[in-house]
C-alpha positions in Angstrom: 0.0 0.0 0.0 1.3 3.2 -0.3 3.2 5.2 2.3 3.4 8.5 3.6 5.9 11.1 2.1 6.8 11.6 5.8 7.6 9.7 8.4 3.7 9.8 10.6 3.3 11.9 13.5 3.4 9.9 16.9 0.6 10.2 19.1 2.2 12.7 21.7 3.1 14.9 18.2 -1.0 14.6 17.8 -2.2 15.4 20.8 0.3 18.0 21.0 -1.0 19.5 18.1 -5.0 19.7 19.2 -3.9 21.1 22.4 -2.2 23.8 20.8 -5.4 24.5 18.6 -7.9 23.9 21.7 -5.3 26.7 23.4 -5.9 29.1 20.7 -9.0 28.6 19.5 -10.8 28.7 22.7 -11.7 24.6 23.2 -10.3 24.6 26.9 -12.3 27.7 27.9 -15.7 27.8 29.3 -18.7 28.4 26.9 -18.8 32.1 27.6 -15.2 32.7 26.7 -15.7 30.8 23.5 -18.7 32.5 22.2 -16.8 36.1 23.2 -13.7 35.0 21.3 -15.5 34.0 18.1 -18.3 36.9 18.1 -15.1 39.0 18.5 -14.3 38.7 14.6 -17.3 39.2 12.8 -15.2 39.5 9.6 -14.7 35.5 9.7 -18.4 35.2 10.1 -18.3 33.3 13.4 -21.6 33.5 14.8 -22.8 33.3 18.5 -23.6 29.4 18.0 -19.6 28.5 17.0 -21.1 27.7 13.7 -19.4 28.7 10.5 -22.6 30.4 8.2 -22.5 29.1 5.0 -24.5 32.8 4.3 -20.8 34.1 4.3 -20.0 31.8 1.3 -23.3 32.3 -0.5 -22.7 35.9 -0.1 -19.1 35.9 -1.9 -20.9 33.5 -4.6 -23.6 35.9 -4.7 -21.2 38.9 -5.4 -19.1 37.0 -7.9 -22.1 35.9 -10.0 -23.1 39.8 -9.6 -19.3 40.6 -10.9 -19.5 38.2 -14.1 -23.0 39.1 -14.8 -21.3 41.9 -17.6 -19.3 41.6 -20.6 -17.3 44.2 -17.9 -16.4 44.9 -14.5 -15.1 48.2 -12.5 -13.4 46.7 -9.4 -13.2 49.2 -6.7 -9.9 50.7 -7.9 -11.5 52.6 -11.0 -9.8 49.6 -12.7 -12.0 48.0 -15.9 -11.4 44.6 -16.4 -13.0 41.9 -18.8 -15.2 39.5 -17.7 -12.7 36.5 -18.3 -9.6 38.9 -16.9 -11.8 39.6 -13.6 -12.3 35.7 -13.1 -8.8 34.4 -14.4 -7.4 36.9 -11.7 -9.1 35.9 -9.1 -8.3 32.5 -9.7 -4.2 33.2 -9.8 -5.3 35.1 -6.2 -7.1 32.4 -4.9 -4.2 29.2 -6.0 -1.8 31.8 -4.1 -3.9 32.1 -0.6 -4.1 27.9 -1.1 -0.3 27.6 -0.4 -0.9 28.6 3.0 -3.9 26.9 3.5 -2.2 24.3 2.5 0.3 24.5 5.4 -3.2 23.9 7.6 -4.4 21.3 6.1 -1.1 18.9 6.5 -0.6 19.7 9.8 -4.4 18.6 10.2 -3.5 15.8 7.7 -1.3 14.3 9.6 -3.1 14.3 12.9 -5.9 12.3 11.2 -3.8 10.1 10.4 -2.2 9.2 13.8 -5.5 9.4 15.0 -7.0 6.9 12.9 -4.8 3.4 13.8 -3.8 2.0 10.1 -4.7 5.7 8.2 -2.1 6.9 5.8 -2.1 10.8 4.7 -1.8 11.3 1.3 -1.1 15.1 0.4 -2.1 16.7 -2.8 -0.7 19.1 -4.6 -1.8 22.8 -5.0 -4.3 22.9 -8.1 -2.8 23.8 -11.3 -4.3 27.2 -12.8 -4.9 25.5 -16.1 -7.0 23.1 -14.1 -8.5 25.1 -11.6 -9.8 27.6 -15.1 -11.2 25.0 -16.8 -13.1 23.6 -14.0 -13.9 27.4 -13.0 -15.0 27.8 -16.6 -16.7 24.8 -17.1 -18.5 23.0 -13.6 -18.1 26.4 -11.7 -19.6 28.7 -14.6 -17.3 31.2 -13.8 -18.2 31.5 -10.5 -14.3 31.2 -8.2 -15.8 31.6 -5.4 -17.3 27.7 -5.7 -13.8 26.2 -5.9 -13.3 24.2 -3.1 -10.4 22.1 -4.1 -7.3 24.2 -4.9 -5.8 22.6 -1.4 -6.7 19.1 -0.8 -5.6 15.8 0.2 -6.3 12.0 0.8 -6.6 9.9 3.8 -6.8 6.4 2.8 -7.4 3.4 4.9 -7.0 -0.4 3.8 -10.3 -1.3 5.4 -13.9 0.1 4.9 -13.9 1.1 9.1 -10.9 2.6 8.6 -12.6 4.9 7.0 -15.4 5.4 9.2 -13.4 5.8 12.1 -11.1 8.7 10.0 -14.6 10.0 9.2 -15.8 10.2 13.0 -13.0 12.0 13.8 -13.1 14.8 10.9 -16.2 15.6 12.4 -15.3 15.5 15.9 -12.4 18.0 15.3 -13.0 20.4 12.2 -15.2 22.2 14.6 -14.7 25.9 16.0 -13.8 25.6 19.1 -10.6 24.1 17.3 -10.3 26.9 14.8 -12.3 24.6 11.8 -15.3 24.4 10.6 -16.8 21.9 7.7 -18.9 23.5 5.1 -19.5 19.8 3.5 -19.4 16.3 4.5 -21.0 14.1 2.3 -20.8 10.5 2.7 -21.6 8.5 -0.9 -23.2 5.1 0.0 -22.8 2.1 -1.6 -25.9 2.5 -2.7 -27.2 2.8 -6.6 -29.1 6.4 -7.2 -29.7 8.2 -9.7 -26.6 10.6 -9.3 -24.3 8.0 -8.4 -25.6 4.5 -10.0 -22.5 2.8 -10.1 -22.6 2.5 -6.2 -19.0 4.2 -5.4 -18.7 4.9 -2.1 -16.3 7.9 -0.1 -16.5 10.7 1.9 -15.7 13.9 0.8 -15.2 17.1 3.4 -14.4 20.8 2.8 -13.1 22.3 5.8 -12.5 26.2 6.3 -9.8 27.4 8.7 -10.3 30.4 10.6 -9.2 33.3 8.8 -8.8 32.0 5.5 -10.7 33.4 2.8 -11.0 29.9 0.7 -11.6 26.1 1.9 -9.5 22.8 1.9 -11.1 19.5 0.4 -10.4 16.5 2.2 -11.3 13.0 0.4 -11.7 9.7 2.5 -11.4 6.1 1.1 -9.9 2.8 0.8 -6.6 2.8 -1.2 -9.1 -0.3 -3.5 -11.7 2.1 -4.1 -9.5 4.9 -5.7 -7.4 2.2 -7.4 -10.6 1.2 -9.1 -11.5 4.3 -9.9 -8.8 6.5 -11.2 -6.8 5.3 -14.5 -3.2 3.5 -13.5 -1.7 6.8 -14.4 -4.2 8.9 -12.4 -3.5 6.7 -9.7 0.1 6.5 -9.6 0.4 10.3 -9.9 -2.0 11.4 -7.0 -1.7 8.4 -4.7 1.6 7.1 -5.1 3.8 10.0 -6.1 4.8 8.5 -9.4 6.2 5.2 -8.6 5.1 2.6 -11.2 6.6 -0.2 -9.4 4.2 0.4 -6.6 1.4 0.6 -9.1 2.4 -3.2 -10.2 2.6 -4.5 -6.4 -0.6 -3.2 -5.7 -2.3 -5.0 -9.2 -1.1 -7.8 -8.2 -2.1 -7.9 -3.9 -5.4 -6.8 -5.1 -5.2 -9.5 -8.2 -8.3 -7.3 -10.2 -7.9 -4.9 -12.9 -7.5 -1.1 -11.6 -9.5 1.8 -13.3 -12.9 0.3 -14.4 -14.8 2.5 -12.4 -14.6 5.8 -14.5 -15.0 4.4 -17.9 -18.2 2.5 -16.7 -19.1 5.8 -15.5 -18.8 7.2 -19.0 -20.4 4.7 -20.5 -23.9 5.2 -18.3 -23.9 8.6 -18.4 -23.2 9.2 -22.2 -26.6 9.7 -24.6 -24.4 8.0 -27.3 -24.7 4.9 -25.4 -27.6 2.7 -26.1 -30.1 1.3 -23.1 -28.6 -2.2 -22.9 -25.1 -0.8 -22.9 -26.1 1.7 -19.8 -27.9 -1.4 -18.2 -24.4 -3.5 -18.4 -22.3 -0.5 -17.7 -24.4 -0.3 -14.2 -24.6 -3.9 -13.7 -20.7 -4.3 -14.0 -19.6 -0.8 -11.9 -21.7 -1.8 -9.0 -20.3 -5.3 -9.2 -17.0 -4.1 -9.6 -17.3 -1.4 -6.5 -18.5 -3.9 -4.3 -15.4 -6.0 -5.0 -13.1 -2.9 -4.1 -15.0 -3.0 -1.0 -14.2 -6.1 -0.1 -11.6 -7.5 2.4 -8.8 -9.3 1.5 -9.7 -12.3 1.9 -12.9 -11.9 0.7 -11.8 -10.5 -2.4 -9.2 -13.0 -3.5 -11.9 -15.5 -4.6 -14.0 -12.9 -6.5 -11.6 -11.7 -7.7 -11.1 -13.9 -10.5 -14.3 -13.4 -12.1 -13.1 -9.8 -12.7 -11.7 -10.0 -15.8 -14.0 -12.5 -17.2 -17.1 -10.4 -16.4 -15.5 -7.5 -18.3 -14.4 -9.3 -21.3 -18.4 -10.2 -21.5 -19.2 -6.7 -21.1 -16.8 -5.2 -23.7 -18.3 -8.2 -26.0 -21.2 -7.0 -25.5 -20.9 -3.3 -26.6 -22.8 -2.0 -29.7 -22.0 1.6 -30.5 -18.9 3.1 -31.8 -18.5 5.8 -28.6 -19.0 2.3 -25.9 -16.2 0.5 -28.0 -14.1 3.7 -28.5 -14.3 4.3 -24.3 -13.0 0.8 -23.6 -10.3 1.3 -26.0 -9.0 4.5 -25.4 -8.3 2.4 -21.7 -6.6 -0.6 -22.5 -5.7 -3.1 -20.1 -2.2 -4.6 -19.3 -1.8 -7.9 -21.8 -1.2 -9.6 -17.9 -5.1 -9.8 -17.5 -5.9 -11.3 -20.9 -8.7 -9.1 -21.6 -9.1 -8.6 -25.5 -11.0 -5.0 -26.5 
């Protein structure tokens, strides 16, 4: 499995480090000297309740749609920028406040994972501008203020409780009274819907620290899940910091094909693809996501029908986009799948 870039915090180095925040942020005072110290900096939007107002964040989204709204926009220096100079700005500005929320969100990184027996902290790296534009552009519809992701990072667990317990404890801690406060955690269940119908399961949090002026994603799985998810190179990039040879140790502990999840994914969502090929598409991704969920030792018998079940689905594929999706993502010659 893969490792931590640094050697893990040890528990006293943990504890250390929530004392510090309960210190500063107010955790270790009485109720009355909490709510003074947050009402104290209204800028922040800390209200009397310790909560975090998501109103702050709807405001700024509020005011940027406003801002984009014209072909032009005056900011409050005179200047007159263009629409698409106002929002790639703002984007460069936002990338450079993520390196220090970045700082934040390893420290609390690695005090998840020491928390968390068996948890291994996987940092990400700061968002690319040509990334964060085009998702800005695209998903975001201009709108910079609903990037949540510029800092983010993985904590990954072998074992489905695993990553409940690191879970339970992002919740216990990204509170205010520590300096934190979570403005989403959504839990995917492995459970077929309409907006997930492949059954892939994760958490996924954004926490804001106190006094910065954009969020931190955090993402929450078992290393199987993202290995069947992401491609083998989006995998080895993210997860295991470029190191093919621990790509090929984990194919072959987890003895399955990595990757299937997303190109299912396409294949079901796509209008090019006909009913039946949908219908198989689903039928195979939540097959194949319950195997990632598996234990080991559950999973080395199923396993083997892996590879067999997909060669009957890619046989089974009609259209010219299906056929094109399966092999634009080859797999290794190793599991004898022919596309």
């Amino acid at each position: 499995m893969p490792a931590a870039g640094e050697q893990k915090w040890t528990i006293n180095e943990a504890l250390k480090y929530r004392q510090e925040l309960a210190t500063l942020y107010g955790a270790n005072g009485s109720r009355e000297q909490i709510r003074q110290y947050f009402v104290s900096d209204k800028k922040l939007g800390w209200d009397e309740g310790f909560e975090y107002t998501l109103q702050k964040y709807e405001t700024r989204a509020a005011k940027t749609a406003n801002k984009i709204s014209q072909e032009t926009y005056k900011n409050k220096h005179g200047i007159v920028e263009k629409r698409e100079d106002l929002i790639r700005r703002k984007v460069e500005k936002d990338i450079g406040r993520a390196e220090s929320v970045n700082t934040q969100l390893v420290q609390l990184g690695r005090y998840l994972e020491c928390m968390s027996t068996g948890a291994t902290f996987i940092p990400g790296p700061i968002k690319k501008f040509d990334s964060a534009i085009r998702k800005t552009m695209g998903d975001n519809k201009g709108i910079w203020t609903d990037n949540k992701d510029l800092a983010r990072c993985t904590i990954a667990h072998e074992y489905s409780w695993g990553v409940a317990s690191i879970a339970s404890e992002i919740l216990r801690v990204c509170q205010p009274p520590y300096g934190m406060k979570l403005i989403k955690a959504k839990e995917r269940k492995p459970i077929p819907t309409d907006d997930n119908p492949l059954a892939y399961s994760d958490w996924n949090f954004v926490v804001v620290f106190k006094g910065s002026k954009i969020p931190a994603e955090i993402q929450v799985n078992t290393f199987a899940m993202m290995y069947g998810k992401m491609s083998k190179d989006d995998y080895t990039r993210a997860i295991l910091g470029e190191d093919r040879a621990k790509y090929e140790r984990d194919e072959n502990e987890f003895n399955f094909p990595g990757g299937l999840g997303h190109l299912l994914y396409e294949i079901v969502r796509d209008e090019q693809s006909t009913a039946d090929e949908k219908k198989g598409a689903k039928e195979m991704g939540v097959w194949y996501h319950n195997l990632c969920r598996m234990g080991p030792a559950e999973r080395a018998a199923e396993a083997k029908e892996c590879c067999d079940r997909y060669q009957k689905f890619c046989d089974s594929l009609t259209t010219a986009f299906a056929k094109k999706v399966v092999k634009d993502h080859p797999l290794d010659a190793k599991w004898g799948v022919r596309v």
